[in-house]
C-alpha positions in Angstrom: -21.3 -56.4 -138.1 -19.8 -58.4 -135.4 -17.0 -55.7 -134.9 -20.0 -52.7 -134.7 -21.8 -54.9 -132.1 -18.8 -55.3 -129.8 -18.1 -51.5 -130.3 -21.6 -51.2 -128.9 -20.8 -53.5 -125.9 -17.6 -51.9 -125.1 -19.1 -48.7 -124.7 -22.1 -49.9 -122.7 -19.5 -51.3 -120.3 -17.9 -48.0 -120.2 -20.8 -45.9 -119.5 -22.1 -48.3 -116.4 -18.6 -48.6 -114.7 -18.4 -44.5 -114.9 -21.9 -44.8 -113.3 -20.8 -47.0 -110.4 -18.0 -45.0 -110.1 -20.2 -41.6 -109.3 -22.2 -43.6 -107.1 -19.6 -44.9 -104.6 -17.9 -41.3 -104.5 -21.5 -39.9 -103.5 -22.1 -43.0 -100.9 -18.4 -41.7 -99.3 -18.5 -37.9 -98.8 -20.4 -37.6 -95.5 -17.9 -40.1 -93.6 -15.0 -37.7 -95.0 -17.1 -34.7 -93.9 -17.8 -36.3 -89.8 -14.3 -37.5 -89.9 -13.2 -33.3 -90.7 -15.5 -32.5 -87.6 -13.3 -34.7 -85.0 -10.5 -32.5 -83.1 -8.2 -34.7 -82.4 -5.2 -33.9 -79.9 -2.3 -32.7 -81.6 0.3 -34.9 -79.8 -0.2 -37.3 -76.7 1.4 -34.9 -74.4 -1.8 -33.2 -75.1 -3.7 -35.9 -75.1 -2.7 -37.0 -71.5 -2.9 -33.9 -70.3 -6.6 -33.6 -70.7 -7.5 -36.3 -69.1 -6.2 -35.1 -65.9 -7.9 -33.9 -62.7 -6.6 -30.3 -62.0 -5.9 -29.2 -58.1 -4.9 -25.5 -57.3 -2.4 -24.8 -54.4 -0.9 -21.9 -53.2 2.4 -20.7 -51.3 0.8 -21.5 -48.2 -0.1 -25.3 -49.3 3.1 -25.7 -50.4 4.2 -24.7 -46.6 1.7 -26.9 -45.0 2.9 -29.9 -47.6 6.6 -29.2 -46.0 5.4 -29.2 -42.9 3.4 -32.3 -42.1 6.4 -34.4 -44.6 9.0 -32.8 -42.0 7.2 -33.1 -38.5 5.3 -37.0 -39.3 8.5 -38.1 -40.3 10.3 -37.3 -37.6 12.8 -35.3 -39.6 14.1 -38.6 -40.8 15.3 -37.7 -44.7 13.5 -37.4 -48.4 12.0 -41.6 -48.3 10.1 -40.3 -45.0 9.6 -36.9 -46.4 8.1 -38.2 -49.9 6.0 -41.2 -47.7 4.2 -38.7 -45.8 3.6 -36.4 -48.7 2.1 -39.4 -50.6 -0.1 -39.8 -47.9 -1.0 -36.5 -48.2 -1.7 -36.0 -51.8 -3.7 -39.4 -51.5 -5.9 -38.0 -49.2 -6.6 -34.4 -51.3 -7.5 -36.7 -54.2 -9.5 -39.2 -52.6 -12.5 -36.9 -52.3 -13.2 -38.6 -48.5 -11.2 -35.0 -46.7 -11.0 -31.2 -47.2 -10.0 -29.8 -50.7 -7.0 -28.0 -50.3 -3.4 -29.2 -48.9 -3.5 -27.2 -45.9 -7.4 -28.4 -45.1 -5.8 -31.9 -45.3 -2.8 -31.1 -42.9 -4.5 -28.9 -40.4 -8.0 -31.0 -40.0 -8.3 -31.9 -36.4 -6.5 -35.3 -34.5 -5.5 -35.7 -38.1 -1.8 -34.9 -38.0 0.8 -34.6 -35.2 0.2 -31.6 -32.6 1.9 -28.6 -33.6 2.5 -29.4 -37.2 1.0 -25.9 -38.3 2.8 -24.0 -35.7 6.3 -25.8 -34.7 9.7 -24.0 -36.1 11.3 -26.1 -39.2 14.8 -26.8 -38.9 16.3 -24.4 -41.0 19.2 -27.2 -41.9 16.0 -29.6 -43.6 15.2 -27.0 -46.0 16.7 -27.9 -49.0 16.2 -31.6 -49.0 12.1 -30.8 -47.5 11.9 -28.0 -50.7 13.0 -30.6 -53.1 10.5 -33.3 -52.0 8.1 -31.0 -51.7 9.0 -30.0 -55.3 8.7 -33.5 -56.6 5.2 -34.4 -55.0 4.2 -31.4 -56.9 5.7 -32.8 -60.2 3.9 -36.0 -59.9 6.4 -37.8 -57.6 5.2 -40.4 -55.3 6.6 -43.0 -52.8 6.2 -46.0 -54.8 5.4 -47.8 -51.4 2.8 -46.7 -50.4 0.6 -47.3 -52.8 -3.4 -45.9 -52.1 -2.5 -45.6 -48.4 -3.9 -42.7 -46.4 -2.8 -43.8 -43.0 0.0 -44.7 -41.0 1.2 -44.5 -37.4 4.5 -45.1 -35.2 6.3 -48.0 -36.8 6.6 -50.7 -33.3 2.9 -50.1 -32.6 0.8 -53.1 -33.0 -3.0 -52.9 -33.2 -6.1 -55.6 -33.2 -8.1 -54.6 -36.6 -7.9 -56.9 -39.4 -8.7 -54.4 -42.0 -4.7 -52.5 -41.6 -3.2 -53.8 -44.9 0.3 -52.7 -44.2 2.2 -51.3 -47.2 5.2 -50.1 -46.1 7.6 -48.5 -43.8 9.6 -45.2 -43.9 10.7 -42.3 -42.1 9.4 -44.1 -38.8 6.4 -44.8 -39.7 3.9 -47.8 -40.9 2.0 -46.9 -44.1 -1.2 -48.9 -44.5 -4.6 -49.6 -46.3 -8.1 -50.2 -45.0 -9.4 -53.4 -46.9 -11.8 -55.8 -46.2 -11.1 -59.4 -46.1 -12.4 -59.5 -49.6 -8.8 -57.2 -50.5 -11.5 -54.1 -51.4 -10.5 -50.9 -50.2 -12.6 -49.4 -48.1 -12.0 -46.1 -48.6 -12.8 -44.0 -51.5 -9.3 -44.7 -53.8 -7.2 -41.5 -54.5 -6.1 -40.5 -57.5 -3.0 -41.8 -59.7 -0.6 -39.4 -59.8 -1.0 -39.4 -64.0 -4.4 -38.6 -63.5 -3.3 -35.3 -61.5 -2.1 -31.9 -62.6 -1.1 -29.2 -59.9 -1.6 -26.1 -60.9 0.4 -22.9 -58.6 -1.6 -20.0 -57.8 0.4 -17.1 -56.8 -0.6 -14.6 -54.4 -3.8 -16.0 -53.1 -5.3 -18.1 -50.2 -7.6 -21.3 -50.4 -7.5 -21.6 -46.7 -10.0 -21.4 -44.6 -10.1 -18.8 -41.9 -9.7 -21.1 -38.7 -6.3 -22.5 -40.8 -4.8 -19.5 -41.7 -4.2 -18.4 -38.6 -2.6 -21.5 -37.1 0.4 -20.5 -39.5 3.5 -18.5 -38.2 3.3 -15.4 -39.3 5.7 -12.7 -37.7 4.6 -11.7 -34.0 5.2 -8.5 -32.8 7.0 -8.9 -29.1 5.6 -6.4 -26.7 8.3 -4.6 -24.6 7.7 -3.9 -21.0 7.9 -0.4 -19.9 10.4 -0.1 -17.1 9.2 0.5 -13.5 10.2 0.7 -10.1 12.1 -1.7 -8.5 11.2 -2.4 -4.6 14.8 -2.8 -2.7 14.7 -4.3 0.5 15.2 -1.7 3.8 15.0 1.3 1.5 12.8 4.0 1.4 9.7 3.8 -0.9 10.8 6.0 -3.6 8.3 8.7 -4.7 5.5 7.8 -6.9 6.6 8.7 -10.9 4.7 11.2 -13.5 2.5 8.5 -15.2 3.5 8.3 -18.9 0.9 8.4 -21.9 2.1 5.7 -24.1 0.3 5.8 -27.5 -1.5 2.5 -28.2 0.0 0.8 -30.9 -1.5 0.4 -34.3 -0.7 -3.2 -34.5 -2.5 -6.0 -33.3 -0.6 -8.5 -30.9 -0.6 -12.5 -32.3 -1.3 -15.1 -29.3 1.7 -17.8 -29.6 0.2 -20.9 -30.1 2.2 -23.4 -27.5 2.2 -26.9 -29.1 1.2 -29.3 -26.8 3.5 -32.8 -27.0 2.5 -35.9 -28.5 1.0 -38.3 -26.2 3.2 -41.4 -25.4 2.2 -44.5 -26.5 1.5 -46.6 -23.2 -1.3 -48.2 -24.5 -2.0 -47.9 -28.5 -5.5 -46.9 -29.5 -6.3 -46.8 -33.0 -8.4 -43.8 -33.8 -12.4 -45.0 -35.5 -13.4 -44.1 -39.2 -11.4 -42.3 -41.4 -9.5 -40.1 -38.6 -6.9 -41.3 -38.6 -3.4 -40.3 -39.6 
């Protein structure tokens, strides 16, 4: 009798557990079914990369990018080059100036005079292309930090808020922060936060930019006339000569004005500044 009744409890033990069993296999199926939903990145190469703000450029920005690195520098070498070209990228990113690379570098009593239209050394171009090529890749001066202005190194002004960074290629790199150490700017981007992204073949300039930017210029040639000699007779008056009009349009040469000395050093108000 006593072995029949603990038959009877063994079994009843049996049945409940396979019970409780069922029921927690029930209560878990929707968190495996949410947790099938999730997409989840494959690598963190991929994961990093999403995260990231995405600015187009073109050939031209890429010029401009050159440009203001080799003229605000002073054609100094790549720690200039990459300093200016920090200052540069800080500014695209900081949402506080134009959107593109040339609308950065060509904005008004931003840059030095003539930086759209002055001739490049030709003997800078491979050290300029690779700094160029490394701001692109993410590369930045690790001096100047959020900076997004600078001026002559020497030059000495009265504002408290110039947080002075660092110094290259000639130049004084600094921040505008209030005495509580805020910036008062909006801050730029890190450069892991931004992705560069080449578009070939097209123009995000605007109008008024593109044309500050070299392009070939047709030279006119004079047509040869008569030269007056002194004593001699006037010689007879020539057949006039149809020239066709040509089918090209003639470029004005933009003449770059110097930049001003610095008799007495006047620090420009807000954020124009460069």
């Amino acid at each position: 009798m006593r072995a029949h009744i603990a038959l009877g409890k063994s079994l009843a033990g049996i049945l409940l557990a396979g019970v409780a069993a069922a029921g927690c296999t029930t209560a878990q199926q929707p968190a495996s079914k949410v947790a099938s939903q999730v997409t989840k990145p494959k690598n963190a190469a991929q994961a990093a990369q999403s995260t990231k703000v995405t600015f187009n450029y073109t050939a031209k920005d890429r010029d401009c990018l050159k440009r203001a690195m080799y003229f605000e520098s002073e054609h100094s070498d790549r720690d200039g080059y990459m300093a200016v070209g920090t200052v540069v990228m800080n500014r695209l990113t900081s949402g506080a100036y134009p959107d593109s690379i040339c609308g950065v570098v060509a904005q008004q009593r931003q840059f030095a005079p003539g930086v759209m239209t002055r001739e490049v050394e030709p003997t800078a171009e491979v050290e300029l292309t690779d700094a160029a090529d490394a701001i692109f890749r993410g590369e930045r001066h690790p001096g100047v930090k959020d900076a997004m202005f600078f001026h002559t190194d020497g030059l000495s002004f009265p504002y408290r808020n110039m947080h002075y960074v660092t110094i290259a290629g000639g130049n004084a790199f600094y921040e505008k922060r209030g005495r509580d150490g805020e910036l008062q700017t909006p801050a730029p981007l890190p450069a892991y936060e931004v992705a560069m992204n080449y578009l070939p073949g097209q123009s995000m300039m605007p109008a008024q930019f593109e044309a500050l930017v070299p392009t070939t210029v047709p030279v006119p040639i004079p047509m040869p006339g008569t030269v007056a000699i002194s004593g001699a007779e006037p010689a007879p008056p020539a057949t006039e000569a149809v020239v066709p009009a040509s089918t090209e349009a003639v470029i004005p040469v933009v003449i770059p004005t110097p930049r001003p000395d610095f008799n007495s050093a006047v620090l420009r108000g807000g954020l124009a500044h460069g």
